[in-house]
C-alpha positions in Angstrom: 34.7 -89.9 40.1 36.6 -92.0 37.7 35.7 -91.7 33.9 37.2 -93.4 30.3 39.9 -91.0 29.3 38.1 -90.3 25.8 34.7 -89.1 27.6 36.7 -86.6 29.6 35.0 -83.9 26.9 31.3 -85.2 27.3 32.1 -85.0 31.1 33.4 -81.2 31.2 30.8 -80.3 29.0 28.1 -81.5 30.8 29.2 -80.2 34.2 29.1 -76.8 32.2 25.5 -77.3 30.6 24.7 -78.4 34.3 26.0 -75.1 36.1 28.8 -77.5 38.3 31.3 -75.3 36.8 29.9 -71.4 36.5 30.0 -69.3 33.8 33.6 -67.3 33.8 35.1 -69.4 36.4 38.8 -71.1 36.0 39.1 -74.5 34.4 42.4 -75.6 35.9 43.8 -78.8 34.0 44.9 -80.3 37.3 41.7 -79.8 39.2 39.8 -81.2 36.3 41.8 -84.2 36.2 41.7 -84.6 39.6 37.6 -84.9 39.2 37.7 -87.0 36.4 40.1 -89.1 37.3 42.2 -89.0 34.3 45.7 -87.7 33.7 46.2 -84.0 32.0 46.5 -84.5 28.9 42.9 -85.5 27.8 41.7 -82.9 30.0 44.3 -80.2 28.0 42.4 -82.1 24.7 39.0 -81.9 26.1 39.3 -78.1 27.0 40.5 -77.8 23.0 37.6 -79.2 21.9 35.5 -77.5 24.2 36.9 -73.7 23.1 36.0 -74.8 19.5 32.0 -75.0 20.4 31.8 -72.5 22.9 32.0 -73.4 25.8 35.5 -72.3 26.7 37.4 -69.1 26.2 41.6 -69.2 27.3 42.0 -65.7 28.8 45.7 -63.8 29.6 46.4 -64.3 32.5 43.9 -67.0 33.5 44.0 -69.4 31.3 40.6 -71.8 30.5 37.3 -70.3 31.6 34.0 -71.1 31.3 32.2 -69.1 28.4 30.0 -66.2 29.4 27.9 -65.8 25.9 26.1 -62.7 25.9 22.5 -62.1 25.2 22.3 -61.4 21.2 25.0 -65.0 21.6 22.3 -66.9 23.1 19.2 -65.4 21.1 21.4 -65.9 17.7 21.1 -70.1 19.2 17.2 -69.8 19.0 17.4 -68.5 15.5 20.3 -71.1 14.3 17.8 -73.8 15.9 14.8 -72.4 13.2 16.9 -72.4 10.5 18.4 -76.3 11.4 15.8 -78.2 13.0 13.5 -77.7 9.8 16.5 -78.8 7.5 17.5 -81.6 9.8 13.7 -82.9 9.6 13.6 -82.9 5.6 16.8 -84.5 5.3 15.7 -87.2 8.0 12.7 -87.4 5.1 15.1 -88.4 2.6 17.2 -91.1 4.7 15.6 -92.2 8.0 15.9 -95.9 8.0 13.0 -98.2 9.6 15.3 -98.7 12.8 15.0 -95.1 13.5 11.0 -94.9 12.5 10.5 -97.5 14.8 12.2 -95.3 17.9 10.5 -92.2 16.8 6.8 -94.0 16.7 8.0 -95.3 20.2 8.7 -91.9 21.6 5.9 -90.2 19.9 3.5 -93.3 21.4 5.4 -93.0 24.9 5.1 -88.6 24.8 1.8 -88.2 24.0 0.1 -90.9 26.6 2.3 -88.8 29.4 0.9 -85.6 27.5 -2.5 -86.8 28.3 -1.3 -87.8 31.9 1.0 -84.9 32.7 4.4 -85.1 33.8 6.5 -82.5 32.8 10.0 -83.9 33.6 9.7 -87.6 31.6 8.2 -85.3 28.3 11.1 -83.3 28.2 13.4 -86.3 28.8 11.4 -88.0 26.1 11.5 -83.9 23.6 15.4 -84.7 24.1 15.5 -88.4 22.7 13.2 -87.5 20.2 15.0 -84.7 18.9 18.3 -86.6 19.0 16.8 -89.1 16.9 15.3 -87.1 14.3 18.8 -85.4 13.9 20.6 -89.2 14.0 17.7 -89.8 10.7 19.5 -87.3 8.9 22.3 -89.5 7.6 24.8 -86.3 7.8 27.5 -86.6 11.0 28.0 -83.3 10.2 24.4 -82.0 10.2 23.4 -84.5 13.6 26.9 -83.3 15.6 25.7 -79.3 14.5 22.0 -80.4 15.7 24.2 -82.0 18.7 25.8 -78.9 19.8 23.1 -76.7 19.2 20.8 -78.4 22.2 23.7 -78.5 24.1 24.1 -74.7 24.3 20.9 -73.8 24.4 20.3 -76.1 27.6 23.1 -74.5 29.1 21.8 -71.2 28.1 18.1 -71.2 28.9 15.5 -72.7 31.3 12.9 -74.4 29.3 9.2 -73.6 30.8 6.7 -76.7 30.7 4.8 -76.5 27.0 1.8 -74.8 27.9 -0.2 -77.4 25.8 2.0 -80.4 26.1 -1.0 -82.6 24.1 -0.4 -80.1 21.1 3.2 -80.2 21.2 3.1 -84.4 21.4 1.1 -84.1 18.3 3.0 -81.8 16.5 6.0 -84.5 17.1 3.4 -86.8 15.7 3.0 -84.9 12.3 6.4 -84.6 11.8 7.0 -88.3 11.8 4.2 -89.0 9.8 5.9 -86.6 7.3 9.3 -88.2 7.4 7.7 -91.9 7.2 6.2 -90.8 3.5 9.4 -89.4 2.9 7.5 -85.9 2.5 10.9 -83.3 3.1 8.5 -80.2 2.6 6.0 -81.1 5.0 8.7 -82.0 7.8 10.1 -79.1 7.3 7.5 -76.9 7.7 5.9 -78.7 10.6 9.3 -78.8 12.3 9.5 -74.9 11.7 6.1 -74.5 13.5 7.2 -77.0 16.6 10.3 -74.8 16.3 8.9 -71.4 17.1 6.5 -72.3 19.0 8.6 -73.7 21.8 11.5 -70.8 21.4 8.6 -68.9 23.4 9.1 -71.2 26.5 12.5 -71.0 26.6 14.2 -68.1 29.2 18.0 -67.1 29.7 19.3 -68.8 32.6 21.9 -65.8 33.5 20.4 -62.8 35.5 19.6 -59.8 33.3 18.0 -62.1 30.8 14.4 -60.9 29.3 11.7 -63.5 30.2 11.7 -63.8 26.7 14.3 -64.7 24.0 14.8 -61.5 21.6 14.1 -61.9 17.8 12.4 -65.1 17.7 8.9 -64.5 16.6 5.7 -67.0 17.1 4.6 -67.9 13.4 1.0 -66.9 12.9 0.5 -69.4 10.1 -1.3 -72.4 10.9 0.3 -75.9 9.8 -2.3 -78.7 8.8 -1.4 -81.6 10.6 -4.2 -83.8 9.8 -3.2 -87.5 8.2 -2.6 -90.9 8.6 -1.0 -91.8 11.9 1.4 -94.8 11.7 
């Protein structure tokens, strides 16, 4: 396959979050441009980049290999998640414009009639959109590429289980946009935090050993109103 030199990066890392390219195996800049169809040096770029997140280590002797993050690695993702997702969601508060209220309402419409109909596969296409959206509302490149990144590892990291009440969730998506339409930062952010640990429960580590369940990421016990205008 033949790709644009400058998505070479996108490209490695998604064959990584995909499992095309295993965890600890070589990452040979000739093989990988060879794949690509590109020329060495924006794979040796790409491979750069790629060590900076994570997804890369350069080992003696072997040069670029794929990552192999250890457990307390991939739980401390679940914890960076609560701690960014809520901020992301009060920042969106402050600066969404109406171009991204309108895609949110769209996905929040679109999720929750497939919540009522079922359909596993199109909600969690739809979680991802929605969740890249919210972090695009934020107004901070730096805050949206961390938000970026963040979902990037963890899918690569973890099998995400079906919601176990995908109506709820859909709704819980629905409450935080009402939240950032009124411009109410506290009330994103707290609703956000809820959606937040609730779903770290459905997530399991993809790499054998893992527990069934991520460590240190508790289920909050405190109920969030969602009740209000819908828009």
């Amino acid at each position: 396959m033949r790709i644009p030199a400058h998505s070479v990066c996108t490209a490695i890392r998604d064959d990584i979050v995909a499992g095309v390219h295993e965890r600890g195996s070589r990452l040979t800049e000739e093989l990988l441009a060879r794949r690509y169809g590109v020329s060495r040096v924006p794979v040796r770029e790409a491979l750069r980049t790629l060590e900076a997140e994570g997804f890369v280590v350069t080992r003696r002797h072997a040069g670029a290999c794929v990552a192999e993050p250890s457990e307390q690695e991939a739980a401390d993702l679940l914890e960076m998640r609560l701690l960014l997702e809520p901020l992301g969601a009060s920042r969106a508060a402050q600066r969404r414009t109406e171009a991204h209220l309108k895609v949110l309402r769209g996905l929040v419409r679109l999720g929750q009639e497939r919540a009522r109909r079922g359909g596993s596969e199109d909600l969690r296409s739809l979680g991802g959109w929605f969740h890249e959206t919210l972090a695009q509302a934020t107004g901070s490149q730096a805050l949206t590429s961390a938000l970026t990144q963040l979902r990037h590892k963890i899918a690569w990291m973890y099998v995400v289980d079906a919601a176990p009440d995908p109506v709820e969730s859909w709704a819980e998506h629905g409450a935080i946009v009402d939240a950032v339409t009124r411009g109410d930062g506290e009330r994103a952010r707290a609703i956000t935090a809820l959606h937040t640990e609730r779903s770290a429960v459905s997530h399991r580590l993809r790499f054998p050993g893992g527990p069934d369940r991520a460590a240190g990421v508790r289920t909050s016990q405190h109920p969030v109103n969602m009740s209000g205008p819908r828009h």
